[in-house]
N, C-alpha and C positions, 0 to 999 in steps of 0.2 A: 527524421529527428536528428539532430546534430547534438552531440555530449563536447565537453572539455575539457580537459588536464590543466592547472591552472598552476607554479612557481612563482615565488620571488626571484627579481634577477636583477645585475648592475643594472639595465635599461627599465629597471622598473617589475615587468609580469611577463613571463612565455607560458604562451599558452598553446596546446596543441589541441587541435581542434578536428572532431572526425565525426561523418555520419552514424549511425549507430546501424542503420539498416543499407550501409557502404562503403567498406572499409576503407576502396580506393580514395574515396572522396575524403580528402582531409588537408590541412594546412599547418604550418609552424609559426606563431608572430609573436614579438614581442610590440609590447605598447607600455606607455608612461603611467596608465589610469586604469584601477580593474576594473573601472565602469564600462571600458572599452572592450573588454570582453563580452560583457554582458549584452551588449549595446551594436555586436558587432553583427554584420550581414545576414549569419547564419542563424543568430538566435538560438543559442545552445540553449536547452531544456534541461541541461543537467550541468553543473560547474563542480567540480572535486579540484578545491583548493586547500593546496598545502598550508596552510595560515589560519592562527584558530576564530570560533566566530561565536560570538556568545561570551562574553565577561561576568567573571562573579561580582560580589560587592565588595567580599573580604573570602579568604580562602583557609581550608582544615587541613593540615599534611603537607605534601608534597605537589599543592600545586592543583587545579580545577582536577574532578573526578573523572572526566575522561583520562587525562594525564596518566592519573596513577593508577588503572585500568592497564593500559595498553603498555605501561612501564614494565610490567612483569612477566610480558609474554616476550618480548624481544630480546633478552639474555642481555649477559654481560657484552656484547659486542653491538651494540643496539646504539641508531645515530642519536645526537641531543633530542631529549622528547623534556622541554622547554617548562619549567613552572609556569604557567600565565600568572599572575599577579593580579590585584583586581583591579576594577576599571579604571580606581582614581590614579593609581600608579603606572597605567598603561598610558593616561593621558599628560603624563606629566614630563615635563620637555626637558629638563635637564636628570643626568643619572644620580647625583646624589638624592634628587627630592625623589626621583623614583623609587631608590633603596628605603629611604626616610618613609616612604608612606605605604610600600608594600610592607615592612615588617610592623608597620602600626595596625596592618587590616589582615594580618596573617595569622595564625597560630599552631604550630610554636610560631615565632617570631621570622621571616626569611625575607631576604634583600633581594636583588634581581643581579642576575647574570649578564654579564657585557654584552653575549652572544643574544640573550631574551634581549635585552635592551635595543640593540640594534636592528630588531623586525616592530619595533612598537608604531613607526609611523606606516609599516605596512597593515598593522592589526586595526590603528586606529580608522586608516581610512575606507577596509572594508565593513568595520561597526558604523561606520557614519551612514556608508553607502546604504547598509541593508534598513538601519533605521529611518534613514530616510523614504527609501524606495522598497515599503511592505511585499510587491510585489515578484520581489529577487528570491525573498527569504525560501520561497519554496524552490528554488531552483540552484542555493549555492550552499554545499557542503561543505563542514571541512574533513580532511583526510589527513593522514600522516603517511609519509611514500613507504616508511620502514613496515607499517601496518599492513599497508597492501603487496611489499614483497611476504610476510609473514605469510597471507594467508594465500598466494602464489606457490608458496611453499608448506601447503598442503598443513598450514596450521605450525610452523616450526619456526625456530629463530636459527637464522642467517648465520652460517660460521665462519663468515668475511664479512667486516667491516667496509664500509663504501668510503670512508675516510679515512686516512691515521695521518693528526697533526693537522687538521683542516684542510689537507691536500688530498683529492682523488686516489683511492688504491686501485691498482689495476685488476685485481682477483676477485674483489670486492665489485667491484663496476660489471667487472664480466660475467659474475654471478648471478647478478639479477639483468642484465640483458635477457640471460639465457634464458631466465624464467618468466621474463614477457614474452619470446618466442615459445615457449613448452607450451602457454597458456592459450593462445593459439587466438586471443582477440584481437590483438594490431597487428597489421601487413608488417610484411620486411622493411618496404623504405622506411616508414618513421621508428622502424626497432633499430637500422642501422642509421640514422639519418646524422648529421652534425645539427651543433648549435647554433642558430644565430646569430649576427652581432648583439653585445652585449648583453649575453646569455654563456653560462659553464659549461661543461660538460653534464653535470652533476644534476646542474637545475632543470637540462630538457630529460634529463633521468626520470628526475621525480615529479614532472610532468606526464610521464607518463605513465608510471606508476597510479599516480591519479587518473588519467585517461581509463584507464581498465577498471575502476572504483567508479568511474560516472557511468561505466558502460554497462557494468552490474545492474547501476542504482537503474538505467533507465529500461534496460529489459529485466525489471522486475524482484530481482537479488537485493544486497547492501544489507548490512549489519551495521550495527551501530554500538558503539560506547562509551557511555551505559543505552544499555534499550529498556525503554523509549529514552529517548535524550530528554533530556532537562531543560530548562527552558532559565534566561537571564531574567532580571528587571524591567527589560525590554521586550521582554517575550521573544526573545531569539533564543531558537534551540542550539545547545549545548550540549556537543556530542561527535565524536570519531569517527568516521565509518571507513569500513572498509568491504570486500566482496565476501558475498557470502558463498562465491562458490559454486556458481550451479554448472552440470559437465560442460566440456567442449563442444563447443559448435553450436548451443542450444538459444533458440532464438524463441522472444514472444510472439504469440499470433495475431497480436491484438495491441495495437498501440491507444498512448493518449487521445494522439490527432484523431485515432477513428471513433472514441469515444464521443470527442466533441464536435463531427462531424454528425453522429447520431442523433445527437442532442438538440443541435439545430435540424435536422430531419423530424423530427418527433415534435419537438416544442411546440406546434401550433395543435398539434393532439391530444397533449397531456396535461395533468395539473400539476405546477411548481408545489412541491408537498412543504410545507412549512416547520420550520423547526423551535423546536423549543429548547430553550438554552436555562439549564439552572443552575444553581448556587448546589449549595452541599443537597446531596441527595441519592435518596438511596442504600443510606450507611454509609454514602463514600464522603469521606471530605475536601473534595476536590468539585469542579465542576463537570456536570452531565449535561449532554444534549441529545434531544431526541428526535431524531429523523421521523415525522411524521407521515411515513408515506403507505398509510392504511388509508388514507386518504385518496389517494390516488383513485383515477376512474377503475370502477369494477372492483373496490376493494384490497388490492393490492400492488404491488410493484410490478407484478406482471407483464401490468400494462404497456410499460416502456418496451420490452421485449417483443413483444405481440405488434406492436407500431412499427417500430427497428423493422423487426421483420418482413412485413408485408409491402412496406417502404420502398423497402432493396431488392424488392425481386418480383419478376414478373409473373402478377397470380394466372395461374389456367384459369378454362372456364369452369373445370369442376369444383373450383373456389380451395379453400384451405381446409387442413386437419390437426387436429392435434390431441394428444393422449392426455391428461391432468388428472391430479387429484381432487380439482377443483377452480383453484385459484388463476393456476393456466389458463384452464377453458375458458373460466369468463374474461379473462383478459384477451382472450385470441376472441372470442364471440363479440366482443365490446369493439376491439380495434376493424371486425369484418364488419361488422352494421356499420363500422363508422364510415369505411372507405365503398361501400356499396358490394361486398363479397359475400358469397355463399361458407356457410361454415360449419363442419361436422366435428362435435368434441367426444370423443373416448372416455368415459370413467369408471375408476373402478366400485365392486362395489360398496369399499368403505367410505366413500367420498359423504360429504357430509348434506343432509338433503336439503339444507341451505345456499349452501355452491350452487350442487345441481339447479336451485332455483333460478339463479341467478344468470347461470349458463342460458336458459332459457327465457331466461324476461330480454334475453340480447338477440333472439330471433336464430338460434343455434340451432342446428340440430342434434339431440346426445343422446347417445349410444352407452349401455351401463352394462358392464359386463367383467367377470373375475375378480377373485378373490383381493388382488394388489395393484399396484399402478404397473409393474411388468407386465400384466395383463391384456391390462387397455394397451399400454404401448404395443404389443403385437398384433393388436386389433386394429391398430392407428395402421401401423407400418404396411397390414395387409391393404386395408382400404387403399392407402397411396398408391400401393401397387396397380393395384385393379384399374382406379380411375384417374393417376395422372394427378391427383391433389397437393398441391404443395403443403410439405408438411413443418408444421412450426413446431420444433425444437423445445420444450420447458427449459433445458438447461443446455447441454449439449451443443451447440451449435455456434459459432461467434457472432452471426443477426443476434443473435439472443442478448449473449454474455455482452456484447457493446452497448446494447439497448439499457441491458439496466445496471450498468455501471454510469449512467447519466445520473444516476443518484446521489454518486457520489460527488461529481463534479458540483451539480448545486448544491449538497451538503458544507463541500469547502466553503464556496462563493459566501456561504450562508451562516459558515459559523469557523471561521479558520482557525488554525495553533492547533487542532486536533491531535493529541496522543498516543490516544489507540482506538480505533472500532471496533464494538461487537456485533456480529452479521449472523442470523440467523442459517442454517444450511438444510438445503434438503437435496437436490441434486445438486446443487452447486453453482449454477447461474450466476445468482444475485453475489453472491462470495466473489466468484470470477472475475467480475465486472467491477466489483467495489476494490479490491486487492488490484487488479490490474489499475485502478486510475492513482492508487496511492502508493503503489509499488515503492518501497525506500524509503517511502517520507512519513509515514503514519502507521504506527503498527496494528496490524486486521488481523484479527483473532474470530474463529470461528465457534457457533455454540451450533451444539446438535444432540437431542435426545439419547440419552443412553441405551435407548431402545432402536434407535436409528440412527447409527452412525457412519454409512456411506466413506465423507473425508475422512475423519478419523481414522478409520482402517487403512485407506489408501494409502494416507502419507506413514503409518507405520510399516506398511507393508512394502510401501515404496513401488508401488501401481495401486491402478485400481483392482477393487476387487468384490465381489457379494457379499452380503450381509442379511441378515433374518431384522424382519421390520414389524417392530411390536412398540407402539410408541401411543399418546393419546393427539398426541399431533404427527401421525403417519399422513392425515389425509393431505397436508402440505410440506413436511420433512421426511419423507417416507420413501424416498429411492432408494432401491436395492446398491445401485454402483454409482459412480459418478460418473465415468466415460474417460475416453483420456485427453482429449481437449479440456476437461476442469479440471482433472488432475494434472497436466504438464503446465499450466498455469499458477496452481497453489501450492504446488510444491516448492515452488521459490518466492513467493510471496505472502502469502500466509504463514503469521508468526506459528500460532496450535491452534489445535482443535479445544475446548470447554465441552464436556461433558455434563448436564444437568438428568436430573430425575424431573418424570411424569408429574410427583407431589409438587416440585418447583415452578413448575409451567402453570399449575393452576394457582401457586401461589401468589404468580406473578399476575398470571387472568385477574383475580381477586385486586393486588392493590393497584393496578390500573384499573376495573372500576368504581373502588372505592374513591381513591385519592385525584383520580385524575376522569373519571367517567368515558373512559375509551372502552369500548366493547371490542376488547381483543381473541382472534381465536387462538390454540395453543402456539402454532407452530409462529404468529406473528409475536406473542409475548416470550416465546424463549430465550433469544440474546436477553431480554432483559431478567429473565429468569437467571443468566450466568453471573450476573452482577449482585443480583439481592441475596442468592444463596451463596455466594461466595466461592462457586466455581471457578469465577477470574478475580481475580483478588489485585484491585488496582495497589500503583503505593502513594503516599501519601502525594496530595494535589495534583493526582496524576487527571490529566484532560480526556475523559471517557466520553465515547459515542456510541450511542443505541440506537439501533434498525430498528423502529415498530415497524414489522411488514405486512401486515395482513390482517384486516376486521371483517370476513365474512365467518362469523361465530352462528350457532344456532341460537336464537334469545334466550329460549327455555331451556338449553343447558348452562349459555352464562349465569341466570337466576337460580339455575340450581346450585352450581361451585360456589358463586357468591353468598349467596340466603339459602346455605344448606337445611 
């Protein structure tokens, strides 16, 4: 995957260009058209451009809300961090009507700066670009260079100036060199490199600055300001980002490319789960949409996992195994019938005697045994030993986590501008895979039972760690740990964890089948359980996504919760 550092410069744009998974691999060019970035051999997946992207209509304060966010953290020696003005004064070609109509759509009242004036034909032509070309939007950020040395600098503002008088300081230049070296993401040539013709010093600076902000966003980091970004009249998001910071040297295990490699692997397996997209709902006043993939073959998303899996790797002949609460199993028993395998599922004994049915209408063999799903899994693990079985992962594993992060990819296709998602967690798979394909661009917010909170603890504790699993949806949110493959994933991409109560989950059972007649079990209705009780508290028109994961319920206990 190839990221980019994007400037303004006399020639136009310098753009520094590097693989993300090779640092050697990289280039410096200037061109006349930022489309020519975008457009260019490598196909950067990631664009961190210095130049803002999203216009208001009329402006409150000092200027769009990113602005005056990020105004505050870079002290008094902080480079221009530029009022944007609104659209109509951005497009308006000579400076007096600029002044003239930004202070009519301002308030208080404010004109525009020579220095803001003279990047307007650079702002105008990336608003065209993106408006025009829907397809960019998810790929071009904008950034501020002084933002990303800030948070190079361990959250602190810079006590040299990179300028004084519009001319380069040399203390100031040398400062943040140093700290794209400390930072340990770009090689030497491009930290020492010169500029191009028709490029500053200053500008392949803050190109790079940016380089290290695309390189965040694309192994999974990036912050934003404000989070979630805001969105224009055009539905271009309107927001700053910068790195968020995860240590040195730390690299994802699991890119886009293998997600959507997956997905064509699987696609002739699986059912495209369909989405529902609504108006206000929920108590929220904004739009929701709902990932319907209770739908999916066997009940739940599993499925994709289970497919991934057996896909990519060469089964023995003692066929496949795997430990489940449930939902697993039959997804691993649905995907071995499908491909012509032998298949033994492990559950434990709180698994729900619906699953287990289900596990077996698929030609499984299952094996019921202990008190928890750590149970079964040591009963799974022994069997592989014994017979050589290839064993499928619930969560665990990256077949897995690639498999059902396919969700999300046709989640976008299917409903883009998304906000923030809510992902149900139980070991952490489905979270893994969804957080991994939206890494930086969407903010994924986890829900999990207060009685089962696995991530939750992790990311407080800062690994994994055990937890006591007492929950009404244990039989599919019920992992004791998550592992550290889903925790070295969502610790840098997952915004929090949402805590809901047991009452919440069946409240939510209840108005999905009231209002919507889906026969949810608990652990599939929980994200939406964080939404209706108010455990994640969107803000206003904020673009929320719901994970329905999973409809193998018992009937006669949905009839009961519902028609107490």
């Amino acid at each position: 995957m190839w990221v980019a550092g994007v400037d303004g410069c006399r020639a136009g744009w310098i753009a520094v260009l590097m693989r993300a998974d090779d640092p050697n691999a990289h280039r410096i060019i200037t061109v006349p058209a930022f489309a020519a970035i975008a457009d260019a051999p490598e196909r950067p997946a990631v664009i961190a451009v210095d130049m803002p992207v999203g216009l208001p209509e009329r402006t409150e304060g000092s200027g769009r809300l990113p602005e005056q966010l990020i105004r505050r953290l870079l002290g008094e020696r902080q480079s221009s961090v530029f009022a944007i003005p609104s659209r109509r004064a951005v497009e308006a070609m000579d400076y007096a009507e600029a002044c003239a109509v930004a202070a009519a759509t301002s308030t208080p009242a404010r004109k525009v700066s020579r220095q803001g004036f003279a990047i307007f034909p650079k702002i105008r032509e990336i608003d065209a670009l993106l408006r025009a070309r829907p397809d960019l939007v998810s790929r071009v950020f904008e950034v501020h260079p002084e933002l990303a040395f800030w948070a190079l600098n361990t959250g602190r503002a810079l006590r040299e100036p990179k300028k004084v008088k519009s001319t380069p300081h040399g203390p100031g230049m040398a400062l943040r060199r140093a700290l794209l070296r400390r930072s340990g993401l770009l090689p030497e040539p491009l930290v020492a490199a010169s500029p191009p013709r028709g490029a500053a010093e200053d500008d392949l600076l803050d190109a790079l600055a940016g380089l290290t902000v695309a390189l965040d966003l694309a192994t999974g980091g990036g912050r934003s300001f404000p989070d979630p970004p805001g969105r224009d009249a055009h539905g271009l998001p309107v927001a700053i980002w910068t790195l968020r910071r995860q240590p040195q040297g730390s690299t994802m295990p699991i890119s886009r490319a293998d997600i959507e490699a997956a997905h064509a692997r699987i696609a002739p397996h699986i059912r495209r789960t369909p989405v529902l997209n609504l108006g206000r709902a929920f108590g929220h006043d904004g739009p929701v949409s709902l990932k319907l993939e209770f739908l999916q073959h066997a009940g739940s998303f599993k499925t994709r996992g289970a497919f991934n899996t057996l896909l990519s790797n060469e089964v023995p002949a003692a066929g496949v195994a795997a430990a489940s609460g449930g939902n697993h199993g039959a997804a691993v028993a649905y995907a071995a019938k499908q491909l012509g395998v032998k298949a033994r599922i492990f559950v434990p004994e709180i698994s729900s005697p619906a699953k287990i049915a289900v596990i077996r209408s698929h030609g499984a063999d299952v094996v019921i045994g202990g008190a928890r799903y750590a149970d079964a899994q040591a009963a799974c693990d022994l069997f592989v030993e014994e017979s050589g079985a290839l064993r499928v992962h619930p969560f665990g594993a990256t077949s897995t986590i690639v498999g059902q992060g396919t969700a999300a990819l046709e989640w976008e296709q299917d409903a883009p501008g998304l906000d923030t998602v809510l992902v149900a967690v139980g070991g952490g798979g489905l979270i893994s895979g969804v957080a991994r394909w939206w890494a930086g661009r969407v903010k994924v917010v986890g829900v999990e039972p207060e009685g089962s909170r696995a991530l939750h603890a992790a990311l407080a504790a800062g690994q994994p760690v055990d937890v006591d699993v007492d929950s009404v949806a244990a039989d599919s949110l019920g992992a004791k740990n998550t592992g550290d493959l889903v925790y070295s994933i969502c610790r840098g991409t997952v915004d929090h964890v949402a805590l809901v109560t047991d009452p919440a989950i069946r409240d939510a059972q209840r108005l999905l089948w009231r209002d919507y007649r889906v026969a949810s079990e608990p652990g599939g209705a929980a994200a939406l359980a964080a939404l209706v009780s108010g455990a994640y508290k969107p803000r206003s028109g904020e673009r929320v996504g719901v994970l329905l994961c999973g409809a193998n319920v018992e009937l006669a206990k949905l009839a009961e919760i519902t028609h107490p």
